[in-house]
Each structure stands twice: as structure tokens, then as C-alpha cells.
N, C-alpha and C positions, 0 to 999 in steps of 0.2 A: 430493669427500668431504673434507669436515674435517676433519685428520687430527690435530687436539688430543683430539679424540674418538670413536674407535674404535666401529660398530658394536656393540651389544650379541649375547650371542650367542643362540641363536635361540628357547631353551628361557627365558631371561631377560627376551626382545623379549615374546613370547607371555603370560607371568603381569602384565608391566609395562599390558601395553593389556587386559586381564585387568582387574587393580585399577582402569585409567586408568577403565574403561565404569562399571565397580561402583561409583565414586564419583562419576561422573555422572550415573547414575542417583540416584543417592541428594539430588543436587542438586535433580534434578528435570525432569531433561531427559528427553526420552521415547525417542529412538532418538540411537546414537553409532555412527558409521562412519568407517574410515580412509583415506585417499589416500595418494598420492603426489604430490610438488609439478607435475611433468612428464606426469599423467593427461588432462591436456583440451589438448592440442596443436591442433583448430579450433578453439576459442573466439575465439582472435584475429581467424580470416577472419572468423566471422559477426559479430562484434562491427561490425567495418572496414565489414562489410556492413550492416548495420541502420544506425550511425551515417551513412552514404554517403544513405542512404532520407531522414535525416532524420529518422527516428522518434524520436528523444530528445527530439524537442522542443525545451523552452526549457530542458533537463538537460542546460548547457554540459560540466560538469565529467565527464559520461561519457566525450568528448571530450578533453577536458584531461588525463585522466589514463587514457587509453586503454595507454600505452605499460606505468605498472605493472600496470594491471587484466589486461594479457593472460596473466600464469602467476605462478603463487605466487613462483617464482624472480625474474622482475622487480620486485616489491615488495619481496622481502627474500634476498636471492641465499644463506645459508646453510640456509634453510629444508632438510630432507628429509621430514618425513611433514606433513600435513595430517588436521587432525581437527574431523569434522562431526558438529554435535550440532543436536539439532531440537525444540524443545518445540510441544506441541500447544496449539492454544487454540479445538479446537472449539466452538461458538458452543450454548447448549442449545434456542436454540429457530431456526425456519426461513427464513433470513432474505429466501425469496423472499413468505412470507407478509407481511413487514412491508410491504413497497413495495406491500399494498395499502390501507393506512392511511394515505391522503394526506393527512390534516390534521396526522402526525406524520412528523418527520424519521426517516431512517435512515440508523446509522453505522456504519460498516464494522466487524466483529468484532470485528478487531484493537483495536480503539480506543475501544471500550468502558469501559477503564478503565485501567490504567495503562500509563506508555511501555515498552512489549517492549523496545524497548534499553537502559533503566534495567535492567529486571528480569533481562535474560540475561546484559548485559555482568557485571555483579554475579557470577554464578552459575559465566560464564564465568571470570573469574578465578578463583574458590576451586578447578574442575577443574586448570587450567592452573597454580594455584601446588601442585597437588598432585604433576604430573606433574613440573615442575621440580627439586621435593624432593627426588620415587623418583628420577629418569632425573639429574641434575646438568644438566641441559643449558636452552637456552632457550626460552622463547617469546613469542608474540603471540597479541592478541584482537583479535578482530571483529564488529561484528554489524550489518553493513546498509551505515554508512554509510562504510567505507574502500572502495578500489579492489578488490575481491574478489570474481569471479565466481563468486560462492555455489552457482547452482543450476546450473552445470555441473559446480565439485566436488562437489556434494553424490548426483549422479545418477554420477560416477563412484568414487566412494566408497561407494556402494550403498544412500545413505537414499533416496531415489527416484527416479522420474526428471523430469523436464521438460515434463508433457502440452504438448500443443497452444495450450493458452494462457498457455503458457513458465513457468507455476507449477507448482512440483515438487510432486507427488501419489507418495502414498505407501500401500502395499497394505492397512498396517494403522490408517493415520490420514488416508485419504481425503488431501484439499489444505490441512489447515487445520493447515500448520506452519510454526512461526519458527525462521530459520536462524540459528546462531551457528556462529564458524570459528574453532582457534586453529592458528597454523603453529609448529614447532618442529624442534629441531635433532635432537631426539629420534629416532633409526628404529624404526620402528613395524610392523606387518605390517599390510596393508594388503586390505581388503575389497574382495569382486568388485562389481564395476560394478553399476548395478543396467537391466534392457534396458527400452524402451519399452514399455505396457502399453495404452495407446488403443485400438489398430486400427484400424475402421473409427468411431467415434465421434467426432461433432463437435459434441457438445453446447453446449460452453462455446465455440464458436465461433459457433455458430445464435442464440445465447440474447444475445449480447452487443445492445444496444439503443441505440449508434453504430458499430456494423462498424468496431471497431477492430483486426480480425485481417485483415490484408491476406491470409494465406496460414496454414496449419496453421500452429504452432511461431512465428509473426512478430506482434508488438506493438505498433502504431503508436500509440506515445503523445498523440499530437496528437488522436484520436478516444480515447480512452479516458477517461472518467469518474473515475476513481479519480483519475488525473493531472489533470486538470480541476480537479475541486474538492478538491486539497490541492497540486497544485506551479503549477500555471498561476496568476499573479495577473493582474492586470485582470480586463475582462468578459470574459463567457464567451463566443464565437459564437453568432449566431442559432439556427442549424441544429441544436445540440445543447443545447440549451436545454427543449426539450421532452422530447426523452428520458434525462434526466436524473433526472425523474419526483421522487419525496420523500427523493431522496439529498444529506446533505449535507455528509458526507464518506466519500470512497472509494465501492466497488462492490462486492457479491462474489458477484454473477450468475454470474460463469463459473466460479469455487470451488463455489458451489451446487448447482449441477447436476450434477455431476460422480459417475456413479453409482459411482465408489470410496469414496465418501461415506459407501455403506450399511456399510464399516467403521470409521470414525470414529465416535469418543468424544468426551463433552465434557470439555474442560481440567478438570484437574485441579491448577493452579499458580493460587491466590485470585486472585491481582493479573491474572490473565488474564480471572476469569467477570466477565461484563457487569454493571455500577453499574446498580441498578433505573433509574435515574434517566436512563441514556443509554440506555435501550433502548424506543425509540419515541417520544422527547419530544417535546411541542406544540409546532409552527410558532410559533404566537403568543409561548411562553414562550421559545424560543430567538431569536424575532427582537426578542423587545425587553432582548435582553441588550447591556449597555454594556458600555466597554471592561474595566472594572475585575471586571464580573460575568461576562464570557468566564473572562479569566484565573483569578478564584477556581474558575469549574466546572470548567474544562478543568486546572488545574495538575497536573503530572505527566501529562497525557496525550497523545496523538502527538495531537490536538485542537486543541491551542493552540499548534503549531507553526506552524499556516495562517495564524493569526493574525484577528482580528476581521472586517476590512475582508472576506476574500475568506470566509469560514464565514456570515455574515449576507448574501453577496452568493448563495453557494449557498441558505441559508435562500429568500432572495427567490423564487427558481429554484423552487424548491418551491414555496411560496405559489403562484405564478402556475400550477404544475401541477396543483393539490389541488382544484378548480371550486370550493373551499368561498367563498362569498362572503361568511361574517361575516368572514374574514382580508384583506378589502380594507380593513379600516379601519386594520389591523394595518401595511398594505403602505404605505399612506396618511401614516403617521405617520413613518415613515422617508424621504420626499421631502426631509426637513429633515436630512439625516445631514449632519456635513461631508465623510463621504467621496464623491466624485463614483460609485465604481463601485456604491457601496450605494444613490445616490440613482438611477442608472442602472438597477441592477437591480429597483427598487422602481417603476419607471414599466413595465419589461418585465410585471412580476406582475400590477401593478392593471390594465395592458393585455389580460389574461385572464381578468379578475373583473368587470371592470364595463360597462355597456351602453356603448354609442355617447356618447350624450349626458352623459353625467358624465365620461366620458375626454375628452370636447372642451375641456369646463368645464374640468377637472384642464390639461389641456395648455396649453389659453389662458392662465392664471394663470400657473403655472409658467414657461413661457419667456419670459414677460414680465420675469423677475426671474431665470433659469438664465442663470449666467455660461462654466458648461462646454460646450463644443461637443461631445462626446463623451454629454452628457445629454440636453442638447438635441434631437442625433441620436435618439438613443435615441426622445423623444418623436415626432419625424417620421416616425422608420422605422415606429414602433406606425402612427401617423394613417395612415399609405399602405398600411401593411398591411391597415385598416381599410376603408378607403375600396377600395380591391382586392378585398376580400371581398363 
């Protein structure tokens, strides 16, 4: 305990997180819960443990900074309460219905329109300098991208818990919430945990369309979609290339399904409801966006984080899955990109669109003048797949 600053006393503790929720609400945050810095004492083994699996992927820095991510106290050692706030950004229409519109991309809720961490960090501070004011004491913001195991405080602070497909679901806003955390010196009283609510349901485990749940509650990002097409760059693997289907950024099959859902609302915070414009847009109109026309559509959105090369490489992914075959001429015109994995992925699509004999044609030409062995490839692998079939 820090003893420049003496507990509040308890009748004082009580109106302070009182005010602290009333003026987060009023921000716009939809559920506010309090911890304790010292509430998730396993998170470190399962962390050690998932990390050990591999499942991070090519997400060194979950690794790197394993040692503060394991308790609020290791990142900032004066820390005493924790406070988790959650805005909803339920999606208003169904987003297993889109992935049947194959000649149209589909982007994950979240990302529809503007970047969640712009909009919360924002939101976050004006709570956080409110509680500094009333309480004199310190704090810190978060929202995603520090060391901070969000959805373990957040399930022991009682905004929800952790289903099975390690995304915190919540009784009154189903799975479709954004986490933000501030830590402070503040003591606070502190909300009861909130318990597991699944049971026997494995929906968003059954539903996932590359078995990227090795087990209930476990993540392996290396099969997972979402991570695929926004943190994975190069090409994408063979194997999951198909089921991928007309997603071209993120996933939210296993958020979908999840029959907590039937109480979930939609977002209520503007910069969260989907841009007409990102919700279903043409393969065709997305994949002949250049560099200059990515960044105008996408500016301010978690979108143009991927950045061009790997979003047009996902676009491709799609095209190749849609059967539409006017979009081979679409796939066609991209052979000539400078980037090798866009030209790669654009030989994987029209290898799904067009007959035998125009892919021969295509291929003959092409590696007659393809300098990348990694595209080339690409062409080979289609021809023997080809000729295999």
C-alpha cells in the first residue's frame, strides 16, 4: 500500500465508483466493472501455456512482453483497483447471412467504420481524468494494444466471462464488446467475478471453418481467419485458402453464433454502426483499389492497418472462392501488381475461375517473364493441382 495515500473510507470508496460508472456511462460506454490488480493469479500459467503451443503465431511481442502482461502489478506496480468498461458495437444486420454473397467482401463488425481504439482511448481518458480529479490519485489507459489481459480482468471484474472461444460474452450484450481498461492508484470496491455461462454448448467451436480451437477456451492462431487476414502477412497457406470464403478482413462466425446473442443490441456509439459502403462491398470494386484509394477508404479504420498488399491479397482469396466467373478478368488484371504476394494470390483465384485451357495459356505466358519463385510456385502448384484432378 502506498502510504502517501491512505485508503478512502468506505462510505466515500462507494459514491466515488458511484460517480466514476455515472460518468461512463454518460461517455458512452455500456457496462463498467471493478477489479483488483491481483484478481487473475492463473493467467500467467495459461498464457506460458498457449505461448509454449505456439499459438501466437507470428505475435512475437505476446512473448516479449509476457513478463508485464502477466498481472496489472507487473506493468505498473503502484496500481490498486482496475476498471473495466465495455462498449457494444453490435453489428445490425447478421453477419452469417453475408458470407453468402460471394461476389461481396465481408468485414468484420468491428471494422466497419471507425478505429475502436481511436474512439475508446478518447472516451477512456475523459472517465479516467474524471476519477483523477474526484480521487487525487493516478492513472492509466488501455485499449487493446498494451500488455494487458483484458479478458481475464474483465471476467474477474464481472463484465463477463471468457466463452470457449476465449471472447468475453456478456448476459446482456451477447459477444459483441470492446474492451477498454484504466489501472489507478485509486481503491475502489470491487465487483464479483462474473462465472462461466456456456455449459454444454460448443457452437462457436463447431461453426469455426479452419478448426482453429484445438480445445474449449484455446485459440490457435495460426488456423484462425481473423489473424490470417489482418496480422499474418505473406501468402496465405493452401489449406485455408478456401475456407476463408468472401472474408476479407477478420471473422465473426464464432461471435455469431453464440446464442447469448439473442440478448444483444445494436451499437448505439455512431462511429461503431457499419459505413453503408463497408458492408458487403463488390470484390471487383475492392480489388481494383490502389494504394492511394485503399488509404482514402480505409483512413481511420482498423482496415488500413493490414495495409494494401495483404487486404487485395485477401480480396484475391475471395475472388477465387465466389465461382463468379465475370471476376476473372478482375483477377486477371492484377497478374501485373508489383507486389509478388498480390500477383501470387491473383494466379491462386483465376486457378478457380477458369477452365483448363486458358490457365495453361495464362501460365505459359506468365512464367516466361515471372522473376519471383514464390509466384511461379504458386503457378506450378495450381498446374499439378490441375492436372491431379
Amino acid at each position: 500500500m502506498d502510504a502517501r495515500s491512505p485508503p478512502l473510507p468506505a462510505s466515500a470508496a462507494l459514491r466515488l465508483k458511484r460517480d466514476l460508472v455515472e460518468r461512463a456511462l454518460a461517455e458512452g460506454f455500456d457496462v463498467v466493472r471493478i477489479t483488483g490488480p491481483d484478481s487473475i493469479p492463473q493467467a500467467r500459467k495459461r498464457l506460458d501455456r498457449w505461448l509454449a503451443a505456439g499459438h501466437h503465431a507470428s505475435m512475437e511481442w505476446m512473448a516479449e512482453t509476457a513478463d508485464r502482461r502477466a498481472s496489472p502489478r507487473a506493468l505498473w506496480a503502484q496500481v490498486r483497483s482496475v476498471v473495466m468498461l465495455a462498449m457494444n458495437y453490435g453489428p445490425a444486420d447478421d453477419p452469417m447471412e453475408l458470407l453468402t454473397r460471394r461476389s461481396h467482401g465481408v468485414i468484420s463488425a468491428y471494422a466497419r467504420n471507425r478505429d475502436y481504439h481511436d474512439i475508446i482511448k478518447g472516451k477512456l481518458k475523459q472517465v479516467a481524468g474524471f476519477l483523477a480529479s474526484r480521487a487525487g490519485e493516478d492513472v492509466k489507459v488501455f485499449v487493446d494494444t498494451a500488455p494487458v489481459m483484458e479478458k481475464p480482468l474483465a471476467q474477474a471484474a464481472g463484465l463477463g466471462w471468457a466463452g470457449k472461444h476465449s471472447v468475453i460474452v456478456s448476459r446482456d450484450f451477447g459477444g459483441w464488446l470492446l474492451l477498454g481498461v484504466i489501472y489507478t492508484t485509486a481503491d475502489l470496491p470491487p465487483d464479483a467475478p462474473e462465472r462461466d455461462h456456456c455449459g454444454n454448448c460448443r457452437r462457436c467451436l463447431d461453426i469455426c471453418p479452419t478448426d482453429a480451437f484445438p480445445s474449449p477456451y484455446q485459440l490457435d492462431a495460426r488456423r484462425c481467419i481473423a489473424y490470417l487476414t489482418i496480422e499474418h502477412k505473406g501468402p496465405i497457406a493452401r489449406d485455408f485458402r478456401a475456407a476463408i470464403g468472401n472474408r476479407v478482413f477478420g471473422c465473426d462466425d464464432c461471435l455469431a453464433v453464440c446464442p447469448w446473442n439473442k440478448f444483444a443490441t445494436t451499437a448505439r456509439e455512431a462511429k461503431l454502426i457499419a459505413r453503408e459502403d463497408n458492408t458487403a462491398p463488390p470484390l471487383a470494386e475492392l480489388a481494383r483499389l490502389t494504394d492511394a484509394a485503399f488509404r482514402e477508404r480505409f483512413a481511420g479504420s482498423p482496415v488500413k492497418r493490414t495495409g494494401r498488399e495483404s487486404f487485395i491479397r485477401n480480396v484475391l482469396i475471395a475472388i477465387g472462392n465466389s465461382g463468379d466467373g465475370d471476376l476473372a478478368a478482375v483477377a486477371a488484371e492484377l497478374l501485373g501488381d508489383p507486389s509478388p504476394v498480390i500477383r501470387g494470390a491473383a494466379v491462386w483465384a483465376l486457378a478457380q475461375l477458369v477452365d483448363d485451357e486458358a490457365f495453361a495459356a495464362m501460365a505459359s505466358n506468365c512464367l516466361a517473364t515471372e522473376n519471383d519463385t514464390g509466384v511461379a510456385g504458386e503457378w506450378r502448384d495450381a498446374l499439378a493441382e490441375r492436372t491431379a484432378a
